[in-house]
Structures are given as structure tokens and as C-alpha cells.
C-alpha positions as CSV (number, residue, x, y, z in Angstrom):
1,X,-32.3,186.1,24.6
2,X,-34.0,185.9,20.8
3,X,-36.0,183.5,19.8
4,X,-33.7,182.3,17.4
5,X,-31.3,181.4,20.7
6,X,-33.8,179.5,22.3
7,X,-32.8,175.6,22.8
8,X,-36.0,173.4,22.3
9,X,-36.5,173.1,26.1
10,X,-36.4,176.8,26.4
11,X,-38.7,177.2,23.6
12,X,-41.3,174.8,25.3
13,X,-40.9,176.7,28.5
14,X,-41.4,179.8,27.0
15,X,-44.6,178.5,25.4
16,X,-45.6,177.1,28.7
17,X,-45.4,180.1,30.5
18,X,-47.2,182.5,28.2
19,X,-50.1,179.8,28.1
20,X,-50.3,179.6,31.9
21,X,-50.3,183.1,32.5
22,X,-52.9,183.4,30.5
23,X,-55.0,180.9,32.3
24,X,-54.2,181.5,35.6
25,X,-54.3,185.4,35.1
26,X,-55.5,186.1,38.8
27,X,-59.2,188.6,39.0
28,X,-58.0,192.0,40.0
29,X,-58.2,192.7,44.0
30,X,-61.3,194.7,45.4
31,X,-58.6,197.7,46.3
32,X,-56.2,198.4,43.8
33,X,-52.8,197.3,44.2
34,X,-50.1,199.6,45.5
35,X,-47.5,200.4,42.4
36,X,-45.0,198.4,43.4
37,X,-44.5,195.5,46.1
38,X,-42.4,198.0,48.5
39,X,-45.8,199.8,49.4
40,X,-48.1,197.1,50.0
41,X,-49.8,197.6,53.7
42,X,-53.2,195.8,53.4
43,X,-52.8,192.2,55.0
44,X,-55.5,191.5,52.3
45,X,-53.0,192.5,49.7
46,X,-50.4,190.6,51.5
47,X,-52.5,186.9,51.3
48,X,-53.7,187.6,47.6
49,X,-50.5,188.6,47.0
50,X,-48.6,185.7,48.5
51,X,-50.8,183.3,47.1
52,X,-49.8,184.3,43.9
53,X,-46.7,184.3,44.4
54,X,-46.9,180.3,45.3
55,X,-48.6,179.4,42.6
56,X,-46.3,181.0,40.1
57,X,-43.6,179.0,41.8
58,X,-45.4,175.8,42.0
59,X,-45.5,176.4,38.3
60,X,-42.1,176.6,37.8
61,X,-41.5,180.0,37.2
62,X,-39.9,181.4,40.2
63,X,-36.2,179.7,40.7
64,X,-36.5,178.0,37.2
65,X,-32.4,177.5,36.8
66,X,-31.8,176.6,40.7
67,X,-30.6,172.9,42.0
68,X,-34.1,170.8,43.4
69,X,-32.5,170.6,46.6
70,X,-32.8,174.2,47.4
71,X,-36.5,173.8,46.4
72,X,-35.5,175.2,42.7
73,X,-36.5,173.5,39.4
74,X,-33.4,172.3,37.9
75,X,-33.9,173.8,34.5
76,X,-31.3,175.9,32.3
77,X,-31.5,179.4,31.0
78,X,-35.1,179.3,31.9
79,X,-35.4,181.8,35.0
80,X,-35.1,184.8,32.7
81,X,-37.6,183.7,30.3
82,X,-40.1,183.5,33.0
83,X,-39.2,187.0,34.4
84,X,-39.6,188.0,30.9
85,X,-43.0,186.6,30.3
86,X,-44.5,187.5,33.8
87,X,-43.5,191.0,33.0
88,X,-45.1,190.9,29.4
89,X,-48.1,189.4,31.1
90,X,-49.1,192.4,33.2
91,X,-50.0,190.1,35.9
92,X,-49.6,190.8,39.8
93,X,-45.9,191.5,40.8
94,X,-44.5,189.1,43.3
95,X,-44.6,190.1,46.9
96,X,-41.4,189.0,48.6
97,X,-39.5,191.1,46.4
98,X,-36.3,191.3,49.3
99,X,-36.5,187.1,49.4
100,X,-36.3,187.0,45.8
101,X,-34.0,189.5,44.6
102,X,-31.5,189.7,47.8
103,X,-31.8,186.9,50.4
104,X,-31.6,184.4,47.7
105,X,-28.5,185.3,46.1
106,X,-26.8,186.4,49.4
107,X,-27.7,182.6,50.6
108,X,-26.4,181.1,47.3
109,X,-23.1,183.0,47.5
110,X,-22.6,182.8,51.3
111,X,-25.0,180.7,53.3
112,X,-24.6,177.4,54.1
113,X,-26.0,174.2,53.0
114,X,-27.8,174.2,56.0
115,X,-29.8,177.9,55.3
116,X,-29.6,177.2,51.5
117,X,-31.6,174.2,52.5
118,X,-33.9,176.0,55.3
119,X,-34.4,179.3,53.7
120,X,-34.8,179.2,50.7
121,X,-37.8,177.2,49.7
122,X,-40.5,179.3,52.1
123,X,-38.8,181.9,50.2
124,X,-40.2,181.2,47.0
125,X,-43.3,180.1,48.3
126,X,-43.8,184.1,49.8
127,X,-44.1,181.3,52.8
128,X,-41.5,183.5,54.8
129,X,-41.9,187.0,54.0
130,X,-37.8,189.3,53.9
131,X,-36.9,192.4,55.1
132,X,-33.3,194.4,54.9
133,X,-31.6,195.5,57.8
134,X,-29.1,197.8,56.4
135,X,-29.6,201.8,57.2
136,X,-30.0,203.2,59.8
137,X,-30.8,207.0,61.6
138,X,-27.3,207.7,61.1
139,X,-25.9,205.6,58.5
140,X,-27.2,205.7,55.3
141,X,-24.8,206.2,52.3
142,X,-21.9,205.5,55.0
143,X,-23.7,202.4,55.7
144,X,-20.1,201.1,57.6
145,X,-20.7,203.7,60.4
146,X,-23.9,201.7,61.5
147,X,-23.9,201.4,65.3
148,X,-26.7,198.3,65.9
149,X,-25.1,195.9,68.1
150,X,-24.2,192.4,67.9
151,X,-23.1,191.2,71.5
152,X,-22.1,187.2,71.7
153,X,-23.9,185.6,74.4
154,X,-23.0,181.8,74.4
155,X,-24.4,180.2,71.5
156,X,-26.8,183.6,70.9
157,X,-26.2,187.2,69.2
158,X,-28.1,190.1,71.8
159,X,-29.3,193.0,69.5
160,X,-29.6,196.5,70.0
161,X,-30.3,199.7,68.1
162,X,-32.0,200.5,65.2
163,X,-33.4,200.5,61.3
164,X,-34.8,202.4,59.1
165,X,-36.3,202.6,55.3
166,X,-37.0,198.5,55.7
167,X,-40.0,197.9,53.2
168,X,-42.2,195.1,54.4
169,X,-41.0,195.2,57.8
170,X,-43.7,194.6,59.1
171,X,-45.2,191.8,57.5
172,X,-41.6,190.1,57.2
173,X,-40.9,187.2,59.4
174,X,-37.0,187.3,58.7
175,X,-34.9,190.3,58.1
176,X,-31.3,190.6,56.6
177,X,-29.6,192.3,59.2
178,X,-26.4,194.4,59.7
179,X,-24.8,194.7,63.3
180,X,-21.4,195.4,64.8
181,X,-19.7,193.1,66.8
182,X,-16.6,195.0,66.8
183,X,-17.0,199.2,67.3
184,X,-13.1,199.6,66.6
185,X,-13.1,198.0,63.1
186,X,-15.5,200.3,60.9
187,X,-15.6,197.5,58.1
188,X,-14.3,194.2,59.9
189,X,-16.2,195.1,63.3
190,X,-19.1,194.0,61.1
191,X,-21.1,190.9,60.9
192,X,-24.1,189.4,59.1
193,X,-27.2,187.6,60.3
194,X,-30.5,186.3,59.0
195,X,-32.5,187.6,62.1
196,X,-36.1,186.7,63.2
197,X,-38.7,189.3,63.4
198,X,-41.1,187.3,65.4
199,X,-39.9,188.2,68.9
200,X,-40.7,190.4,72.0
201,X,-37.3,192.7,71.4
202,X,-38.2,193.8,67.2
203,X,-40.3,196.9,67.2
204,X,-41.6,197.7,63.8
205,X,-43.0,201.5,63.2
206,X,-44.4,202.9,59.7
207,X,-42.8,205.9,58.4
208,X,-45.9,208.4,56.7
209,X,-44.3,209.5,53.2
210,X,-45.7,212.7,51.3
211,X,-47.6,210.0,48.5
212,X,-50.0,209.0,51.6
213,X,-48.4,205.5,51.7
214,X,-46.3,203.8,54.8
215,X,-44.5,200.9,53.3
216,X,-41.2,202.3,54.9
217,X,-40.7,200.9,58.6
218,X,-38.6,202.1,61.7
219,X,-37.5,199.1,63.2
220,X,-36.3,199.4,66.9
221,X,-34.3,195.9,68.5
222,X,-34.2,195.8,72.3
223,X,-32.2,192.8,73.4
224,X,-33.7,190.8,70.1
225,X,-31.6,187.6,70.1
226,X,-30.3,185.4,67.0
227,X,-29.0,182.4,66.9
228,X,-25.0,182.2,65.4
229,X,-26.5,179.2,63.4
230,X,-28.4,182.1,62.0
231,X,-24.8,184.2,61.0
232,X,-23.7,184.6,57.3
233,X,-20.2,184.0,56.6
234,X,-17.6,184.8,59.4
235,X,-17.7,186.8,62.5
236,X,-16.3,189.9,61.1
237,X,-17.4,189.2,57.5
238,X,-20.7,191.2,57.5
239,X,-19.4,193.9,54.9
240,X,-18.0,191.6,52.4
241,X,-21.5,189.5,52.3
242,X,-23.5,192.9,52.4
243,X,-21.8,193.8,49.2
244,X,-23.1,190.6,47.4
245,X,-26.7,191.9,48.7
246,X,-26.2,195.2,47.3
247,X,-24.7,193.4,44.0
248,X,-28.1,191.9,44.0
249,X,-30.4,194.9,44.8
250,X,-28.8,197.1,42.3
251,X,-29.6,194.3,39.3
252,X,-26.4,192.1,39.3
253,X,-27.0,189.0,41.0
254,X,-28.4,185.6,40.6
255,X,-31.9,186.0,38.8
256,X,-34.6,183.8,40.7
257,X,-37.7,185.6,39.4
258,X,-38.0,188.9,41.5
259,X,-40.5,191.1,39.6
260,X,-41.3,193.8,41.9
261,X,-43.2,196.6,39.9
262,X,-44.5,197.6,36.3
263,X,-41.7,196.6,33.3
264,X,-40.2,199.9,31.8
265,X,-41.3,198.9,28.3
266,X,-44.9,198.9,29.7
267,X,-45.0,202.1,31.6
268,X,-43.6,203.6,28.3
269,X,-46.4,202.4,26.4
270,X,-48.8,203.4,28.7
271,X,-47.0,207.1,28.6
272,X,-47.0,207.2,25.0
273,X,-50.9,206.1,25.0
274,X,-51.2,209.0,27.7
275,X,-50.0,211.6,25.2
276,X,-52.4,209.9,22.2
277,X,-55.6,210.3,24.3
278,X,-54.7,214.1,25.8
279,X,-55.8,216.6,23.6
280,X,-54.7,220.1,23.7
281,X,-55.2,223.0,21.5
282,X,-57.7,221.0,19.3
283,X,-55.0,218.1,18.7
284,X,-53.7,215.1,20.7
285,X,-50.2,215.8,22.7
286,X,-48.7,212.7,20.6
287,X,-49.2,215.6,17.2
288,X,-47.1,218.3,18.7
289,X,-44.0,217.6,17.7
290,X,-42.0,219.0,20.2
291,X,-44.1,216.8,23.2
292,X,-43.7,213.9,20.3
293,X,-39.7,214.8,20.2
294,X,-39.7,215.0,24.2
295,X,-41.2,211.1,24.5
296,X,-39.2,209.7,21.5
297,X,-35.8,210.8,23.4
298,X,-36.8,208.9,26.8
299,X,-38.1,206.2,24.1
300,X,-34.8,206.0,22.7
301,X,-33.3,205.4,26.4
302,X,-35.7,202.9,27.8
303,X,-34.8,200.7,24.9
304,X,-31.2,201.1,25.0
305,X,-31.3,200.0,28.8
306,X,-33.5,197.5,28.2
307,X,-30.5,196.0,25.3
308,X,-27.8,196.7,27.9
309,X,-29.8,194.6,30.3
310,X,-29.5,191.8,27.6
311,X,-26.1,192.2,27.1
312,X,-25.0,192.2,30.9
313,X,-26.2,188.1,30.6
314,X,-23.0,187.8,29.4
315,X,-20.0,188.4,31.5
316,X,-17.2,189.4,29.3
317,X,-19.2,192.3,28.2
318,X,-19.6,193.1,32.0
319,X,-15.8,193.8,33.3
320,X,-14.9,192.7,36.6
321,X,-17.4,194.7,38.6
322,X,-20.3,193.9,36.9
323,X,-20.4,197.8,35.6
324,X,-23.7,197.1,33.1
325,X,-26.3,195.9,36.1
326,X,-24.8,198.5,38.4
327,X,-25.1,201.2,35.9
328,X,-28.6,199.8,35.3
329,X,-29.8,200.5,38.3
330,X,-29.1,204.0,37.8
331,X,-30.1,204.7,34.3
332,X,-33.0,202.9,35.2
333,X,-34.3,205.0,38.2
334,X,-33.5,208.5,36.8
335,X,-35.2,207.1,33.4
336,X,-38.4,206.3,35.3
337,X,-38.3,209.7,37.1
338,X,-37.6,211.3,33.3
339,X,-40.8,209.5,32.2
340,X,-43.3,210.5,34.5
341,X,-42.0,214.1,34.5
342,X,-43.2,214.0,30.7
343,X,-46.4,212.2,31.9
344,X,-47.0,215.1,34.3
345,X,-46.0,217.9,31.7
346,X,-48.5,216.3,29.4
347,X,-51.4,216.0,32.2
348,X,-50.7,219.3,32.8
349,X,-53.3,221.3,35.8
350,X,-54.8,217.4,35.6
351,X,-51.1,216.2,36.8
352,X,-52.5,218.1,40.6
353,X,-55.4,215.8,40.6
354,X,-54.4,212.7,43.3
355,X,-55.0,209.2,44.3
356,X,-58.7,209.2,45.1
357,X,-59.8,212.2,42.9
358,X,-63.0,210.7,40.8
359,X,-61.3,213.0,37.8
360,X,-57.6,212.0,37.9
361,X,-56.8,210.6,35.3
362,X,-55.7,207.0,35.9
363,X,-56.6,207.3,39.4
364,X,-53.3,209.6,40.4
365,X,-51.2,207.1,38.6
366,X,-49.0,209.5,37.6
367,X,-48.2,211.9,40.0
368,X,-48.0,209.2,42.8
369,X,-45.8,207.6,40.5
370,X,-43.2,210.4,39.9
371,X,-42.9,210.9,43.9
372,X,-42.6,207.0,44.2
373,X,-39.5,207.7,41.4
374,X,-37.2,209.5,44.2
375,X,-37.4,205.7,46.2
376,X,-35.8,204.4,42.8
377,X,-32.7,206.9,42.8
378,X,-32.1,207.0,46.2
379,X,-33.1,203.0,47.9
380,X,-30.1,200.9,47.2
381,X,-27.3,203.6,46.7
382,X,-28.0,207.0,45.5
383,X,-27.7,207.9,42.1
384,X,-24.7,209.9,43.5
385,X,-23.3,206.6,45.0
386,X,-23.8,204.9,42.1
387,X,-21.8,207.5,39.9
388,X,-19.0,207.0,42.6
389,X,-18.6,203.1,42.5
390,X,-18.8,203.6,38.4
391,X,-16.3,206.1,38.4
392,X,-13.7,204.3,41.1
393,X,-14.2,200.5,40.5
394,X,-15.3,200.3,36.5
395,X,-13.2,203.6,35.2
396,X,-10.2,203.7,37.9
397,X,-10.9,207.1,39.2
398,X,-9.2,208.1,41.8
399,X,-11.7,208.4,45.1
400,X,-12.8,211.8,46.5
401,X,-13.6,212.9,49.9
């Protein structure tokens, strides 16, 4: 959205929220912040974190465009002005990045007035921390073949079996959960609930990556019970609401302000500035032209994806299945992984220097970063899943097995 769009409320709002951010920048933590939400452990992180998080939607810029009686702020075309601004501000990302970014707009779509009304507020708040309860041991890109259990019970749902990959699983109070009521119906055996993590039956486990960091869960549920209040959509519906989460998580639902990480145009500037202050053979990297040549190119394709992210606000230019945030999500990921690869080349023997090292440059921002990259091209739908629902449901290609 230009400047020149801008009605005279948004161009107030906008106003507003660059001067707030400003004065309300929050001092830095003691411990550095993980990179992103997804890895935050420290239940010091988690309060400073959450606190922020409140106060930026006290502020009105978290659920800027929603109705007041979901605990949003009524406005109009203002939610992605405040995304924009937060992300320009290089201020703390916002914690409950699942609540945000997939809860919400599953809710809006498919809850009821009753959750919409219940949920969603301590939502923005970072009140009521999410998790996602989608893959499993066995069922990751087939996420139909997952084998939890949903038995009915009365009024009750009994739970059983198991998650993995759930960032902030075990700080979340709620998770988004996947289990199968039905295990002769691979797609309408199905169905969807907002379960509780708060009980004797959820088991939550950290899974150790290779960067050092255990955002990643194992979540184990032994007779874990939900109420049916707490079911989304039918009994048998659970894969047609899981698709409007995984609309959401791979960029294409209904923005309420979930800013989860550093913006691409930033981490390009910082990469650029990287190759300005390295200096090799008795010059900067940013002088060799074929470095200069190598940075330019992933340049070129930040900023195109950053334009096609403009142009998916508006639907005609989207097609039916939404093909410019979908193939966002994967431009975006392997884009990311492109840039730090270049930051690495440039850092050269520095590049083995890690999180902790007193001579890393950046403090290991780099190389934890490009490990962190394979999360982005594989969380969400691989880039090879992406490539198949592009190919099958925007192109009409016939489907392969």
C-alpha cells in the first residue's frame, strides 16, 4: 500500500504507529533473543516477550481491521500498516506467533461465535499462548495418515497418540489439534479441536536440533480429554478446517499482526552491510564484483517477493487458490536459505565460528541462521509440497504418485 493510497485515517495510523514504536521501543533483554519466536525456551524470554506483545495490542496494532467484539479494533486497511511498521521498527517479534498467524484465522473462518468470542482476545494479549498439533512420527507431508485418536465419550473427546515439530509446546496453554475419529475414512475420519495443554494426559518433550536450540517439542496425549464445545467445524470436518490453517501458515490468510522473525528487506541490508565491512585481498567483498554480482541477484529476488506480497492484497491478481501467498512461502524460505549461503561464502573460515564464540562475527548470526533456513523450507509444507499444490491446483497439472 503507497503512501499516495493511504485514506486520511490510515495516514494518521501510520503516523501513530511509527511514533509509538519509537517511544515504547522495549530495552534489549539481558540474553539475546532467539532469531525467531519458534525457538524461544527461556520463560524469561517468554514474560518479556508476552508483555510486549500486550502492549502492542493495547495499542492498537495487533487485530487493527477485526470487529470490537472479538476483542479487535474496528479499524479498515490498518492491520497491514502496523505489520509493516513493526517490521521497519526492528523491535521484538511477537511471541504467540501460532495464535496470531493460524488460530486466528482458523477461528474467523470456522469457529463459532462462542470461541471467536473466548479465544481470541487472550490471543492477542499473548494471554493464552498456541501450539499446532498437526505431524506426527509418521505423518508428516501425508499429514491425512495421522493415527492420534479422537474417541467420543459423552459430552468429551479421549485422546491418544502423538505430535511432533510443535514449536512452543511447551509454554502453550492451547494447541490446534488433529485427531481421527474415524480410522476408515483417511480424509473424513478426521476432526478438529482446540485442545487444552494444561492436563495430567499432555506430555511435552524438547527435541535437541544440530543449532543447539530445543524449540521443537514431542508431545505425547495419554487419555487427554477435550470438550466437543472445544470441536472446530463438524465431526468429520477436521481436514477441510486444517486446510484454512495451512492457508494461513503458508502467508494466505486473514492478517492480524503475526510478525514472527527478522523482515527480509532487513536481513538483506544487514547481508549487504556484511559484505561492506569484510575485507579481503586488501578490499571490501562489496568491491569484487563477482561477490557484488552474487548479492545483487538475491537483491533482485527479495524485492520482487516483497512486490508480489503487495500484489497478493488484491484478489483478482491471486486466482482461486490464492497461488501468490502460497508461492510466497516458498520463494520466501529458499530466498532466505540463498542469503545466508552468500553471508557464509562471504564470512568465509569466520562462517565456522558459532553462537558463543567471542570472535564470531555477529555472535554466530549467520551460520545459526542458515541451519535455522532448513525449518523455513520444510515447516508448513516442504518446498517440494509446495511445488506440488502450485503445479496441481494454480497450473492444472495432472497429480503424480
Amino acid at each position: 500500500m503507497s503512501i499516495k493510497s493511504l485514506t486520511a485515517e490510515q495516514s494518521e495510523f501510520q503516523t501513530f504507529c511509527r511514533a509509538w514504536l519509537e517511544e515504547n521501543r522495549p530495552p534489549q533483554h539481558p540474553v539475546p533473543l532467539p532469531q525467531a519466536a519458534y525457538e524461544v525456551t527461556d520463560p524469561s524470554h517468554l514474560t518479556y516477550l508476552s508483555d510486549w506483545q500486550a502492549k502492542c495490542y493495547e495499542a492498537g496494532l495487533i487485530a487493527s481491521d477485526l470487529p470490537k467484539e472479538y476483542g479487535g479494533h474496528g479499524m479498515t486497511g490498518c492491520q497491514q500498516i502496523a505489520s509493516n511498521e513493526v517490521r521497519a521498527a526492528n523491535v521484538p517479534y511477537f511471541i504467540n506467533w501460532i495464535g496470531l498467524g493460524m488460530a486466528v484465522p482458523t477461528l474467523l473462518e470456522c469457529g463459532t461465535e462462542e470461541q471467536k468470542k473466548t479465544f481470541l482476545p487472550p490471543i492477542f494479549s499473548a494471554e493464552h499462548i498456541w501450539c499446532q498439533g498437526f505431524s506426527e512420527p509418521g505423518a508428516g507431508s501425508d499429514l491425512a495418515s495421522l493415527q492420534t485418536s479422537a474417541v467420543k465419550e459423552g459430552d468429551q473427546w479421549v485422546i491418544n497418540g502423538s505430535k511432533v515439530w510443535t514449536s512452543l509446546g511447551h509454554f502453550a496453554q492451547y494447541m490446534l489439534l488433529l485427531a481421527r475419529q474415524d480410522k476408515g475414512n483417511k480424509y473424513g475420519g478426521i476432526t478438529y479441536f482446540l485442545a487444552p495443554m494444561d492436563q495430567p494426559g499432555v506430555t511435552v518433550k524438547p527435541i535437541h536440533k544440530m543449532t543447539g536450540e530445543s524449540g521443537f517439542n514431542e508431545v505425547f496425549l495419554e487419555d487427554a480429554v477435550v470438550g466437543d464445545h472445544l470441536r472446530v467445524g463438524a465431526v468429520g470436518d477436521g481436514w477441510k478446517v486444517a486446510m484454512a490453517t495451512l492457508t494461513s501458515e503458508r502467508g494466505a490468510g486473514v492478517g492480524v499482526g503475526a510478525v514472527a522473525s527478522e523482515s527480509p528487506a532487513l536481513v538483506m541490508k544487514q547481508l549487504i552491510q556484511l559484505a561492506k565491512d569484510t575485507q579481503r585481498n586488501g578490499r571490501s567483498v562489496w568491491e569484487d564484483p563477482v561477490w557484488r554480482d552474487r548479492i545483487m541477484k538475491v537483491y533482485e529476488r527479495t524485492e520482487a517477493s516483497i512486490y508480489n506480497s503487495r500484489r497478493s492484497r488484491l484478489k483478482p491478481l491471486n486466482g482461486g487458490a490464492m497461488r501468490i501467498p502460497l508461492q510466497g512461502k516458498l520463494t520466501g524460505s529458499e530466498i532466505g536459505q540463498a542469503v545466508h549461503q552468500i553471508a557464509l561464502g562471504i564470512l568465509g573460515l569466520k562462517s565456522s565460528l558459532y553462537v558463543g564464540d567471542a570472535k564470531a562475527p555477529a555472535n554466530g548470526k549467520w551460520p545459526l541462521g542458515y541451519m535455522n533456513t532448513y525449518t523455513g523450507t520444510i515447516s508448513g509444507g516442504s518446498s517440494e509440497i509446495q511445488r506440488n499444490i502450485l503445479g496441481e491446483r494454480v497450473l492444472g497439472l495432472p497429480k503424480t504418485k
